[in-house]
GUKOL-643299 format. One line per 2 residues: number of its first residue (from 0); their letters; for each residue x, y, z of N, C-alpha, C. Coordinates in steps of 0.2 Angstrom, whole numbers. Example, Ala and Ser with C-alpha at 12.3 -4.5 7.8 and 13.67 -1.06 7.14 Angstrom:
2
0	as	66 -28 39 62 -22 39 66 -16 39  64 -11 35 68 -5 36 64 0 39
END
This chain:
452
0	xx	94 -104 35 100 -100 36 100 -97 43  105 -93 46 108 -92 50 112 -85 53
2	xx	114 -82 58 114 -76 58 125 -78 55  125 -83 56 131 -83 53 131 -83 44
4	xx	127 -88 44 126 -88 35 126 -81 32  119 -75 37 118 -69 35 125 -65 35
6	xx	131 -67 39 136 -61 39 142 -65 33  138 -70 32 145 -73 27 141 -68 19
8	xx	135 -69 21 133 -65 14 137 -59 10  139 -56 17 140 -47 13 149 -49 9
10	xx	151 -53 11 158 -55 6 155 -52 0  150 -56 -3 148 -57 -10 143 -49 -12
12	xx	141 -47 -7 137 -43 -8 139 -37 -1  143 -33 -2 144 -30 5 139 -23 5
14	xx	138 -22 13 130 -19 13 133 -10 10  140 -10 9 140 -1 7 138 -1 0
16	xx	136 -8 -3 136 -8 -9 128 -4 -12  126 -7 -7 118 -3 -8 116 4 -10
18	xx	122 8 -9 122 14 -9 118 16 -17  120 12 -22 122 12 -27 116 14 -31
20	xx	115 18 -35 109 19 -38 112 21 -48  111 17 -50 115 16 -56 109 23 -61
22	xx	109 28 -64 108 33 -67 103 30 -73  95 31 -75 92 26 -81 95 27 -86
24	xx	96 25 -91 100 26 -98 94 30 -104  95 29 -107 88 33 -112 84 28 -114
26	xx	86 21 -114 81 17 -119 77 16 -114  76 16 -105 71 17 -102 68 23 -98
28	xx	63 22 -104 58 29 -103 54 28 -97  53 34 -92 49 33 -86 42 33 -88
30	xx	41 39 -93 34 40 -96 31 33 -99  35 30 -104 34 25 -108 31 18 -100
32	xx	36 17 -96 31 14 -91 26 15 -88  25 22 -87 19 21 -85 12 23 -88
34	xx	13 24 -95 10 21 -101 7 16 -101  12 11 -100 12 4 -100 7 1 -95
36	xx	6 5 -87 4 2 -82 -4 5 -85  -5 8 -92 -9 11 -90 -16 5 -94
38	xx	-12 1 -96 -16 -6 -100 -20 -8 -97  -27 -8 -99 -34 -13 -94 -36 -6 -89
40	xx	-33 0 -89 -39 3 -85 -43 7 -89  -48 9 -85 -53 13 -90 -54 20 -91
42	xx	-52 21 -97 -49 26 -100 -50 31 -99  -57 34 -98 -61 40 -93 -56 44 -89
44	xx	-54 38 -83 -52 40 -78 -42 39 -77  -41 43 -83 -31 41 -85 -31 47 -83
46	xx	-34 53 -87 -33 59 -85 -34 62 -76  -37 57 -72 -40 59 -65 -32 58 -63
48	xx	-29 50 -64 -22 48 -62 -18 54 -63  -18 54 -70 -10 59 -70 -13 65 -67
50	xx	-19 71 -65 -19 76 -62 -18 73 -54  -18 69 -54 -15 66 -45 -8 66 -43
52	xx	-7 60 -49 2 62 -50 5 69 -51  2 72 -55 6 80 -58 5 85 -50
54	xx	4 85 -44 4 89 -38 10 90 -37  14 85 -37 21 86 -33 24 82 -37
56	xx	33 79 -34 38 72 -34 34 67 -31  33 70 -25 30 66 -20 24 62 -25
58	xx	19 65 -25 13 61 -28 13 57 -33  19 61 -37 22 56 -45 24 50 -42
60	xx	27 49 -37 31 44 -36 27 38 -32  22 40 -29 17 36 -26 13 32 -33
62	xx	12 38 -37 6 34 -41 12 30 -49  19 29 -46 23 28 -51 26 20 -50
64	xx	25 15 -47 28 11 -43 31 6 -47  28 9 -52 30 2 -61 38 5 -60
66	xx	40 11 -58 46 14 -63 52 12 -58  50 14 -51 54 11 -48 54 2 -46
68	xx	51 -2 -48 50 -7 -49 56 -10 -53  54 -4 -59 60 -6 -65 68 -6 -62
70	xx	66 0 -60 74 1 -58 79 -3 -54  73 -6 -47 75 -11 -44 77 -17 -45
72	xx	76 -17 -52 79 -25 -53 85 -26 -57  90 -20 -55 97 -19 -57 99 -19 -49
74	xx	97 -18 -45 104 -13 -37 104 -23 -35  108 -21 -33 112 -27 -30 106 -31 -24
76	xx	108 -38 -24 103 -41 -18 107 -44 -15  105 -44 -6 110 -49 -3 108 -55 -4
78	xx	102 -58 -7 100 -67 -6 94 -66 -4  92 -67 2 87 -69 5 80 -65 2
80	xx	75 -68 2 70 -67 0 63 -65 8  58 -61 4 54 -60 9 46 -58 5
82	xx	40 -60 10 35 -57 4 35 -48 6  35 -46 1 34 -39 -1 30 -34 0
84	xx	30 -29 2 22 -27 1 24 -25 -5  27 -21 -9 30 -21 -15 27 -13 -20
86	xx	23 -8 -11 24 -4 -15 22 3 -8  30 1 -5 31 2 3 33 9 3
88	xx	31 13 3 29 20 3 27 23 11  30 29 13 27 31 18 21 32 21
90	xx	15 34 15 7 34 16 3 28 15  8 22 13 5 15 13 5 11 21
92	xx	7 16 27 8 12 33 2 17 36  -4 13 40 -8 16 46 -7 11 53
94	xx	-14 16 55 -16 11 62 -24 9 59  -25 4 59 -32 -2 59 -35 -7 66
96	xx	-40 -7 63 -42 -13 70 -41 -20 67  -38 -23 74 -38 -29 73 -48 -32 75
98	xx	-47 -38 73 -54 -43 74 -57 -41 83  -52 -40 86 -53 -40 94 -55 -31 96
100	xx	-54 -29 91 -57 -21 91 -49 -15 92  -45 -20 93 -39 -15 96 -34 -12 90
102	xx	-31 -5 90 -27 -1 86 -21 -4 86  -18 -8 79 -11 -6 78 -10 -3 72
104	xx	-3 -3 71 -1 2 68 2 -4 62  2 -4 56 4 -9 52 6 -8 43
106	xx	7 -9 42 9 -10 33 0 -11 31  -2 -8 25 -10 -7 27 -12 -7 16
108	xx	-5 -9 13 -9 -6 5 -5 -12 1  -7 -18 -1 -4 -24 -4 -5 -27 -9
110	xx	-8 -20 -15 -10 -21 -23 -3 -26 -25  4 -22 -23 7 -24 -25 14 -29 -25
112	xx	12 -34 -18 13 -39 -16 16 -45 -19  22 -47 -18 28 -51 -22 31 -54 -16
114	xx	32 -58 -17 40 -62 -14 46 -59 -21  51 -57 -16 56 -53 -17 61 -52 -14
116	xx	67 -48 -16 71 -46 -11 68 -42 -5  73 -43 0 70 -38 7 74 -30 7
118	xx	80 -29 2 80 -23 3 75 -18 -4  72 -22 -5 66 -18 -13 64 -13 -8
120	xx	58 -18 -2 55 -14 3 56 -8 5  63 -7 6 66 -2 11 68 3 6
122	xx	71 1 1 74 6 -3 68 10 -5  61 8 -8 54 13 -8 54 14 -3
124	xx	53 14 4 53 18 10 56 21 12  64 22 12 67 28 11 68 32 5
126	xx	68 32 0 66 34 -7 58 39 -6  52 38 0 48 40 -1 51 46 7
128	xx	52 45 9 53 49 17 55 55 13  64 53 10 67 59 7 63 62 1
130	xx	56 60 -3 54 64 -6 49 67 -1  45 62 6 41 68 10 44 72 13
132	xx	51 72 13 53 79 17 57 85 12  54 84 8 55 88 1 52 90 -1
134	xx	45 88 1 37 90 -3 36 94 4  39 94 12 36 97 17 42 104 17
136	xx	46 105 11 51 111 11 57 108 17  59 103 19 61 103 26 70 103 23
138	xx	75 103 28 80 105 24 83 97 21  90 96 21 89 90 15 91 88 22
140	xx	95 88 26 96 82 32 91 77 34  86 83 34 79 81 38 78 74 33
142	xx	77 72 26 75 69 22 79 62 23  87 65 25 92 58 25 93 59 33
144	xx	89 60 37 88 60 46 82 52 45  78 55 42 73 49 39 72 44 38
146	xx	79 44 31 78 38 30 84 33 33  89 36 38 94 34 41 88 30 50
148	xx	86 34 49 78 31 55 74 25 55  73 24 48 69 20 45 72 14 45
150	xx	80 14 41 83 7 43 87 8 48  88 9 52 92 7 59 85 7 65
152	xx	80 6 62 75 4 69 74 -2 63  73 -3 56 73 -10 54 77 -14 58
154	xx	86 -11 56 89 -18 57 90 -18 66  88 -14 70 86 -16 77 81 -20 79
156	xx	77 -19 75 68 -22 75 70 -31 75  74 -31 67 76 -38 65 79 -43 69
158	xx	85 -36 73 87 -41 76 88 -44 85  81 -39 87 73 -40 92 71 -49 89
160	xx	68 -47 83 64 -52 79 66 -58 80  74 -59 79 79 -65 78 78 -68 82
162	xx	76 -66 89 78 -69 96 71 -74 98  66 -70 94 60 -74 98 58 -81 93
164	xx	51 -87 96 51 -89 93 46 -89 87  45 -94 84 41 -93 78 33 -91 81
166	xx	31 -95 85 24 -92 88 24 -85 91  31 -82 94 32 -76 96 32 -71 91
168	xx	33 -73 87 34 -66 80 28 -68 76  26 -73 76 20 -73 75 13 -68 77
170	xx	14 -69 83 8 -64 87 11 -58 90  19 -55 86 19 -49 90 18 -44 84
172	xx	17 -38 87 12 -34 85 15 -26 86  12 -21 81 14 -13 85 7 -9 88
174	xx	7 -9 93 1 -7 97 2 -1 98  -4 3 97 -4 10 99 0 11 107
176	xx	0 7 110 5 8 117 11 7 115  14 3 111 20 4 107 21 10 107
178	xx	17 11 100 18 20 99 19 26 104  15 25 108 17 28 114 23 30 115
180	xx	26 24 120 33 25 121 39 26 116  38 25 107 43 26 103 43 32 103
182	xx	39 36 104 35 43 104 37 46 111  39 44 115 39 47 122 44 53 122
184	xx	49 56 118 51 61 119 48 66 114  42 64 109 41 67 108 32 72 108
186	xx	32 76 112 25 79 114 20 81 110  22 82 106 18 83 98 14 77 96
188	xx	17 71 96 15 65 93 11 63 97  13 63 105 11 59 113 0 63 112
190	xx	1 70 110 -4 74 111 -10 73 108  -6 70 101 -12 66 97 -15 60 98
192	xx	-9 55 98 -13 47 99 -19 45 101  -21 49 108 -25 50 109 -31 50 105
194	xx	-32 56 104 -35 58 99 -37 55 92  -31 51 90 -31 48 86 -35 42 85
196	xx	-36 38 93 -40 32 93 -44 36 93  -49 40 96 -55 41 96 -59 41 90
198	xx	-55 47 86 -54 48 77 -56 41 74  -52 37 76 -51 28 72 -60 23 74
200	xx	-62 24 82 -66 24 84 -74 25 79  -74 32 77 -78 34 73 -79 32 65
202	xx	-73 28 64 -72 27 57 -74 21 56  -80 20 55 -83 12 52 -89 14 47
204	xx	-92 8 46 -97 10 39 -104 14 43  -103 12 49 -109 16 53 -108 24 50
206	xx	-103 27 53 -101 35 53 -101 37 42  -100 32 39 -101 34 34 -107 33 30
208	xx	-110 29 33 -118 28 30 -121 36 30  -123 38 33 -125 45 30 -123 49 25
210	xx	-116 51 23 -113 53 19 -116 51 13  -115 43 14 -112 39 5 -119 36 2
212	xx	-124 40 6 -130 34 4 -138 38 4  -142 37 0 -148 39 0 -154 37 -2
214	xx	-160 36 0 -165 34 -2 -168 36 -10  -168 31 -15 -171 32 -20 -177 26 -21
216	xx	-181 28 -22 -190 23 -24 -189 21 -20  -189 21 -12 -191 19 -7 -184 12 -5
218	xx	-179 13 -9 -172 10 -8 -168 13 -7  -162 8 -4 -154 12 -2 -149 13 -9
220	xx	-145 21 -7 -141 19 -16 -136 25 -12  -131 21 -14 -127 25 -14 -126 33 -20
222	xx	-122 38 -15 -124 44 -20 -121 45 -25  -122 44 -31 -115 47 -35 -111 54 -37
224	xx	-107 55 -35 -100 62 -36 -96 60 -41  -98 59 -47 -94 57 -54 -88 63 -55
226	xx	-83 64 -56 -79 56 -60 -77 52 -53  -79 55 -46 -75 49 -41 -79 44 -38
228	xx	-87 44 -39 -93 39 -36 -95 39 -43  -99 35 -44 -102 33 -52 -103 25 -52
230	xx	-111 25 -53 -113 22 -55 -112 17 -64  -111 12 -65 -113 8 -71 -118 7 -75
232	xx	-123 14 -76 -130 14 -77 -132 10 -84  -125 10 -91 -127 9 -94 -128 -2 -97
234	xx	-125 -5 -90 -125 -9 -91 -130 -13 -83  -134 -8 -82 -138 -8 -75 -141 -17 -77
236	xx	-143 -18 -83 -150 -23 -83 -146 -30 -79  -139 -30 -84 -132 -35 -82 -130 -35 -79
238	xx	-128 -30 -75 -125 -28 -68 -127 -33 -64  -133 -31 -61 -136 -34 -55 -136 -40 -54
240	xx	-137 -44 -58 -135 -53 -58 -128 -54 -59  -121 -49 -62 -115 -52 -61 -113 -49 -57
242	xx	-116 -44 -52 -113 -44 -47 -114 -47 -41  -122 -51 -42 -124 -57 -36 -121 -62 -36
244	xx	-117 -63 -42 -114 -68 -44 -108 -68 -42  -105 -61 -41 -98 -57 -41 -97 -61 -32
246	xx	-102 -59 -30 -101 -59 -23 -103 -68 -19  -105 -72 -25 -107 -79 -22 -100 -81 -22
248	xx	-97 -80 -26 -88 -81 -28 -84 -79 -23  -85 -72 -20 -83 -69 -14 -83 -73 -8
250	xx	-89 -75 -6 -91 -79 -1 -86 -83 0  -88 -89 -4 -82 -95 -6 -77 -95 -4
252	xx	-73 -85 -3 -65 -88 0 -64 -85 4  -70 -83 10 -69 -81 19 -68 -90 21
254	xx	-66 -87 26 -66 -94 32 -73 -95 32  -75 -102 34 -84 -103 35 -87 -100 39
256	xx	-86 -98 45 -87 -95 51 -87 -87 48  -86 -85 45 -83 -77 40 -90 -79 34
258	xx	-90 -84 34 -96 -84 30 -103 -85 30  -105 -85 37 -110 -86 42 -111 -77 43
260	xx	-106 -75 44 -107 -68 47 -110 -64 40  -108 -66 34 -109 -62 29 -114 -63 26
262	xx	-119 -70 27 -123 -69 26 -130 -67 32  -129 -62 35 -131 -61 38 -134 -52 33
264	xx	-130 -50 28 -131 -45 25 -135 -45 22  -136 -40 16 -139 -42 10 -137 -36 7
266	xx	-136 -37 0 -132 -32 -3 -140 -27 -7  -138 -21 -4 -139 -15 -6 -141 -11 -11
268	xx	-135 -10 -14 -131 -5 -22 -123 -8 -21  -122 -3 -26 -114 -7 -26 -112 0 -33
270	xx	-106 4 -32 -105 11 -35 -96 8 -38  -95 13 -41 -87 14 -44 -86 19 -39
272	xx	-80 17 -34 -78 21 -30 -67 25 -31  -68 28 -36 -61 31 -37 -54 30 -32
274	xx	-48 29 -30 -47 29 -23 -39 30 -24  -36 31 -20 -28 33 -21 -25 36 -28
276	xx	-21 35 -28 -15 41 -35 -12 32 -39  -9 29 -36 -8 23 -42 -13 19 -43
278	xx	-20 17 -40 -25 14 -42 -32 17 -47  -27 24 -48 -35 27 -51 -35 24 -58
280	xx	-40 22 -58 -43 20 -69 -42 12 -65  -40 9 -61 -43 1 -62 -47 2 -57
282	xx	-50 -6 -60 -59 -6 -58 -59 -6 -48  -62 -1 -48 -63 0 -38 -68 3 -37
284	xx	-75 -1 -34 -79 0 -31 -81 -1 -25  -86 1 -22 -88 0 -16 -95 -6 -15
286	xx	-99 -5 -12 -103 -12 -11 -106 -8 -5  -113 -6 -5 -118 -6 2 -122 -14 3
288	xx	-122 -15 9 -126 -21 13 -129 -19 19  -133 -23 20 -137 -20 28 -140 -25 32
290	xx	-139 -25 40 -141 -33 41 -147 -30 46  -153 -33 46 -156 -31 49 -160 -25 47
292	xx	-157 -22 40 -162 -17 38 -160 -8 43  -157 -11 46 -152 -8 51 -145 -5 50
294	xx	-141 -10 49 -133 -11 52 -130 -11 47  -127 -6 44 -123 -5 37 -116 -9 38
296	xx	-114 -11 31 -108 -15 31 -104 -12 21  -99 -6 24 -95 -5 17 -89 -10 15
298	xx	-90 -12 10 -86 -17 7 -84 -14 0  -77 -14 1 -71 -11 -5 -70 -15 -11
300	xx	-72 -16 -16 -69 -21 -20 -63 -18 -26  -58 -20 -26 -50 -16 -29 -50 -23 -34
302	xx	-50 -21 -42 -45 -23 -47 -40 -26 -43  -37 -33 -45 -29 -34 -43 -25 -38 -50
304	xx	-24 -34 -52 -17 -35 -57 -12 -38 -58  -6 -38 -61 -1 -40 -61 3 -38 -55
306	xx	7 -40 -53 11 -35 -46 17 -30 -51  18 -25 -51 22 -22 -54 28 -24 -54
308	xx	29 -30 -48 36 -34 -45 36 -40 -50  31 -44 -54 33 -48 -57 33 -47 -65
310	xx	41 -51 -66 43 -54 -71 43 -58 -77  37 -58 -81 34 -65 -85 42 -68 -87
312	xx	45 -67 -88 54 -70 -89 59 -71 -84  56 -67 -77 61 -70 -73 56 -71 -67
314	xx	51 -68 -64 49 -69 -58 40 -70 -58  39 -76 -56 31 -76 -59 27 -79 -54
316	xx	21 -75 -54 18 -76 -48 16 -84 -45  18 -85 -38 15 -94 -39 4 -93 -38
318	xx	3 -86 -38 -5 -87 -40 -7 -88 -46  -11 -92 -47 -14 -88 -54 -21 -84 -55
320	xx	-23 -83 -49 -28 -77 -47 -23 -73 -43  -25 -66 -46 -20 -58 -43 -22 -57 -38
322	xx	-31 -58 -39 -34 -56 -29 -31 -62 -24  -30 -69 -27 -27 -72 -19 -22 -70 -16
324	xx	-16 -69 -24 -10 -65 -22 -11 -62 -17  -15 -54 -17 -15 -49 -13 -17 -53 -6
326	xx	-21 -57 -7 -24 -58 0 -20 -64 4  -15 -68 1 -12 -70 5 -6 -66 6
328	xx	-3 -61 2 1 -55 6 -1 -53 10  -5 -49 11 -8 -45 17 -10 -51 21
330	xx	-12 -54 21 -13 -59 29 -6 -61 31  -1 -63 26 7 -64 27 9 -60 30
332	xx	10 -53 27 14 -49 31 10 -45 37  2 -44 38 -1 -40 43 -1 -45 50
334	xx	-1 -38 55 -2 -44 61 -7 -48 61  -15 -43 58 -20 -47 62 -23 -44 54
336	xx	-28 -45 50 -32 -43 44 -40 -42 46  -41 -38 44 -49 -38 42 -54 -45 39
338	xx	-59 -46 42 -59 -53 44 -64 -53 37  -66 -45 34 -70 -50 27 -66 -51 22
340	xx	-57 -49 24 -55 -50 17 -53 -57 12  -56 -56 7 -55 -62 3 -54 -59 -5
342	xx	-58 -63 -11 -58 -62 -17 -64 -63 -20  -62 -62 -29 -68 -64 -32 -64 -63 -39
344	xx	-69 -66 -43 -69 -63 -50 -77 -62 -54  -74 -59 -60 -80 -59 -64 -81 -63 -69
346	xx	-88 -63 -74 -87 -67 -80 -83 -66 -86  -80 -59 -85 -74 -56 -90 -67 -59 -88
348	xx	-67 -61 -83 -59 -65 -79 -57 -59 -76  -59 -53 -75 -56 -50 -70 -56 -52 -63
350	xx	-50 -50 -62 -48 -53 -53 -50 -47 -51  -52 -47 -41 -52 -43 -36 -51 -47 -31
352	xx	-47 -41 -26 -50 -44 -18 -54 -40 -16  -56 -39 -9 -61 -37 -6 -59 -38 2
354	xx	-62 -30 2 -62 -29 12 -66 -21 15  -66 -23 21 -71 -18 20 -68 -10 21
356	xx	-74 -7 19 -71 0 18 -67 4 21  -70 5 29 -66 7 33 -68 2 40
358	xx	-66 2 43 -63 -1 49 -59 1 53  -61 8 56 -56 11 61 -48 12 59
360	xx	-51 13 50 -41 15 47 -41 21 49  -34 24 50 -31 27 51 -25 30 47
362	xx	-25 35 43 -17 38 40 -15 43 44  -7 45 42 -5 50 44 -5 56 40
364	xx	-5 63 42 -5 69 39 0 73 39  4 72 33 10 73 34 13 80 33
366	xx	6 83 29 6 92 30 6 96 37  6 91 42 6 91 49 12 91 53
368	xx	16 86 49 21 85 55 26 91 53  31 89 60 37 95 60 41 91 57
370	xx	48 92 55 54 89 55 55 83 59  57 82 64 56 79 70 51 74 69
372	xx	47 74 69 41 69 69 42 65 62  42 68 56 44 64 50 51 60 53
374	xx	55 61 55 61 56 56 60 51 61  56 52 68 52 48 71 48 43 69
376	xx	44 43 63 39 43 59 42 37 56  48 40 55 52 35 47 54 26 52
378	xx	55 29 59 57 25 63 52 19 62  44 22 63 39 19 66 37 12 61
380	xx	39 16 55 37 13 48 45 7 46  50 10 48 53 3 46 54 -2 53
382	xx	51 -1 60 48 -7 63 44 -10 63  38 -7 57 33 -13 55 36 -16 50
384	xx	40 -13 47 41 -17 39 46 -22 43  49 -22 48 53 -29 49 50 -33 53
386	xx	46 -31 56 40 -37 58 37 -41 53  35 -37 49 31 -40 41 37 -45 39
388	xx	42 -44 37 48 -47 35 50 -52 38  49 -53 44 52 -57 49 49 -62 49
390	xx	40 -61 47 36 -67 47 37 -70 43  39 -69 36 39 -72 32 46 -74 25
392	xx	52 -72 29 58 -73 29 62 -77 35  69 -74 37 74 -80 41 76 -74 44
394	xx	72 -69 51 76 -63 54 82 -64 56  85 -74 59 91 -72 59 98 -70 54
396	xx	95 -75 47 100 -71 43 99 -65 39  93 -61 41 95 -53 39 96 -51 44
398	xx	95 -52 51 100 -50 57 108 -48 55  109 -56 52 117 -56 52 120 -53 48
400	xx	116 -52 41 117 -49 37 118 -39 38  113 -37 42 115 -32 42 117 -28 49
402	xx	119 -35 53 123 -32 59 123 -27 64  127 -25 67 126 -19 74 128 -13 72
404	xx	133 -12 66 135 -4 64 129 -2 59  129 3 57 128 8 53 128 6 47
406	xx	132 1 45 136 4 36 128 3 31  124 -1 33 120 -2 27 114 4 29
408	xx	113 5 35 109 13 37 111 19 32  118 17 31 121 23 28 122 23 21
410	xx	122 16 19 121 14 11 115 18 10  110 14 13 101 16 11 100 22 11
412	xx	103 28 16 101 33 16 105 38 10  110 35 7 113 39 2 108 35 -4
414	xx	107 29 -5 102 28 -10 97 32 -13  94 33 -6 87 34 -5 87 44 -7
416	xx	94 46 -9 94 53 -11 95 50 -15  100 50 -17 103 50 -26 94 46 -28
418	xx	92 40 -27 84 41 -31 78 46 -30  78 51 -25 75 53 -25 76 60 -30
420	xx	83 62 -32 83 67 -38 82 64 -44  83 56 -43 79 53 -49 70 54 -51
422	xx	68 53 -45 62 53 -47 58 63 -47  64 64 -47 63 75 -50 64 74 -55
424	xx	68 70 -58 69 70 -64 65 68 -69  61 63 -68 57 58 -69 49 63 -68
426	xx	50 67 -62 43 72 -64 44 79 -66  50 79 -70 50 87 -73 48 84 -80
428	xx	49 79 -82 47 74 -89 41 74 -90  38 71 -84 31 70 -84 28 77 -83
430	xx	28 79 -82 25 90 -83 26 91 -88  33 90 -92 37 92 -99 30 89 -102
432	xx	29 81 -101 23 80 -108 14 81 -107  14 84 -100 7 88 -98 6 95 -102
434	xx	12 98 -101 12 105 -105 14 104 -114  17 98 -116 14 99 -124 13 94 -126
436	xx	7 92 -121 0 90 -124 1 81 -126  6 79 -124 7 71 -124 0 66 -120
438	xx	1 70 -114 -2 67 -111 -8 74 -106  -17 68 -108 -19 75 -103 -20 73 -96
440	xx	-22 78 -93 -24 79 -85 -30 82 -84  -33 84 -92 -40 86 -91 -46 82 -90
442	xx	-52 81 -86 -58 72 -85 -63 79 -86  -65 85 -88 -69 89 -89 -74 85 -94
444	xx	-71 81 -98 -75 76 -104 -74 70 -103  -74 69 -96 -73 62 -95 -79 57 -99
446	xx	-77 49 -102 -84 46 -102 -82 38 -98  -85 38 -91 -84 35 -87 -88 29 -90
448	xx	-84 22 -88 -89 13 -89 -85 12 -85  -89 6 -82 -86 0 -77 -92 -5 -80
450	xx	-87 -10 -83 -91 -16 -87 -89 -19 -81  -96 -24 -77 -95 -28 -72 -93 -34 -76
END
């Protein structure tokens, strides 16, 4: 398709149409879905989730991606398809190292990874901006300043992207020098970066090995901080062979040269490691290795699930393991990945992928910014997500498609309100059944397992 094909589209689908955010009915309950998303985790740790989600809109809404998932598959679509990250949120974007050691800024969280329409993306992006300037008290312009930021540097990004060729958008990239200059009128922003590589520098398994790890009977063990670290003591004797097991299957799906490197390790311990607001209750551990007896290596291993994006009756995954899904999404849509990322399963048929733990990530803090920086911010994030998009779609015909004016900037940014008093509404329900007693957010009696 074509930048002309992309403007014949909006006939059929015009971009003010987008605005549109149709009100849920009663037979779909928000609660009732994420209920539903709560099948296969381990049940200890439900009540850790929902005290995560019960903080704010905001945090509901992060750890709710099933509901707005649902929703999305009413609003109108122009056609074109792209892979997704599929649960594109303002805290799901950092800066990481590439393989060559250098900072970019990138799309960085791919549980929920789908081929799909390219406005799903955006619509959670602005949907999430206008609840972070809502959680920051900031006024409501600020919120639709945001999210009006976020797609007008997409559709400018796109239509950068259209021009170049396929090996060019292939290797382009947002490099903390990017950031720089996006940032150059803002001194706030300019004051950190800096600081922010150094910060990112620090951030590898070296800096956390003292923390997360201690000497017992003359071996390394990770420390346990239950309900969020925790050990699988009760299945210790089993453990140990299915997760040597866990990890020879691992192996098998690095590059061979990636596979050289890794055994150069030797695994350590290996813990339940708790993490995020919608991942909490599936299985997420960590993994200690040491090569040399010396040189620590943390490796993340994340449950990968269903995508909340697919449809056993309309939209179905072409994986039939969840962790390759995930890992060919994030290699699709990132510029460059983390070179141990790959997969594994168990002898229960649980899926994972696997990457290591830290790697000079970097988030933002968004209790930090002012006004101004969130709407720059919003900018930053919807020029990664049209890079992402670009690789793995047709940037001339969403170029075409969303053209040189404003009208679909201005569609998305009325969306991205009218859904965000849905998702108050959505969390004054979910409180309503915290306070009589439907649902707890008490883990005081937690009883924590992780069956390897």
């Amino acid at each position: 398709m074509s930048d002309e094909q992309g403007r014949a589209l909006r006939a059929a689908i015009p971009r003010s149409s987008h605005a549109a955010h149709d009100v849920r009915d009663d037979s779909a309950d928000a609660l009732a879905l994420i209920e539903q998303s709560n099948a296969g985790r381990i049940p200890g740790l439900i009540p850790v989730r929902y005290h995560r989600m019960s903080q704010s809109p905001f945090t509901f809404f992060r750890g709710s991606a099933i509901v707005q998932a649902h929703d999305l598959m009413s609003t109108p679509v122009s056609g074109p398809t792209v892979q997704l990250c599929g649960d594109c949120h303002v805290l799901n974007f950092g800066g990481f190292a590439t393989p060559e050691r250098n900072l970019i800024f990138d799309i960085n969280d791919f549980d929920e990874t789908f081929q799909g329409p390219w406005e799903w993306d955006l619509k959670r992006l602005t949907a999430s901006l206008v609840l972070a300037a809502r959680d920051r008290s900031f006024s409501k312009a600020v919120g639709r300043d945001a999210a009006l930021a976020a797609v007008a540097s997409y559709r400018e990004k796109m239509a950068a992207y259209a021009q170049l060729s396929a090996l060019e958008l292939w290797y382009s990239r947002v490099s903390f020098a990017d950031l720089a200059n996006f940032f150059n009128r803002n001194r706030e922003v300019l004051g950190t970066l800096s600081a922010v590589e150094k910060y990112a520098l620090r951030r590898t398994s070296e800096s956390i090995f003292p923390k997360l790890t201690t000497v017992e009977d003359r071996r390394l063990k990770i420390v346990d901080d239950p309900p969020l670290i925790f050990h699988f003591q009760e299945h210790a004797a089993q453990a140990e062979a299915a997760v040597r097991d866990f990890f020879r299957r691992y192996r098998s799906s690095l590059l061979a040269d990636r596979q050289l490197l890794f055994d150069r390790y030797e695994l350590q311990d290996m813990a339940v490691k708790v993490v995020g607001v919608g991942s909490v209750g599936t299985r997420c551990a960590i993994a200690l290795f040491m090569s040399d007896g010396v040189h620590p290596l943390f490796l993340q291993i994340k449950e990968a699930r269903r995508s909340v994006l697919e449809s056993p009756d309309v939209q179905q995954s072409r994986f039939a393991h969840q962790g390759e899904r995930v890992v060919y999404g994030q290699r699709l849509m990132q510029a460059a990945s983390d070179i141990f990322l790959g997969c594994s399963e168990t002898a229960d048929a649980r899926e994972y992928y696997v990457r290591q733990l830290r790697d000079m990530k970097v988030s933002v803090s968004l209790e930090r910014f002012r006004s101004s920086t969130l709407v720059d911010y919003g900018g930053v994030c919807g020029w990664a997500l049209a890079r992402a998009h670009a690789k793995s779609g047709n940037a001339a015909t969403l170029a075409g498609y969303l053209g040189k004016r404003d009208t679909f900037d201005r569609a998305l940014a009325q969306y991205a309100v009218t859904y965000a008093d849905q998702v108050e509404r959505d969390y004054e329900e979910f409180m309503t059944a915290i306070h009589d007693g439907r649902i707890s957010i008490d883990a005081s009696d937690t009883q924590l397992d992780f069956t390897p």
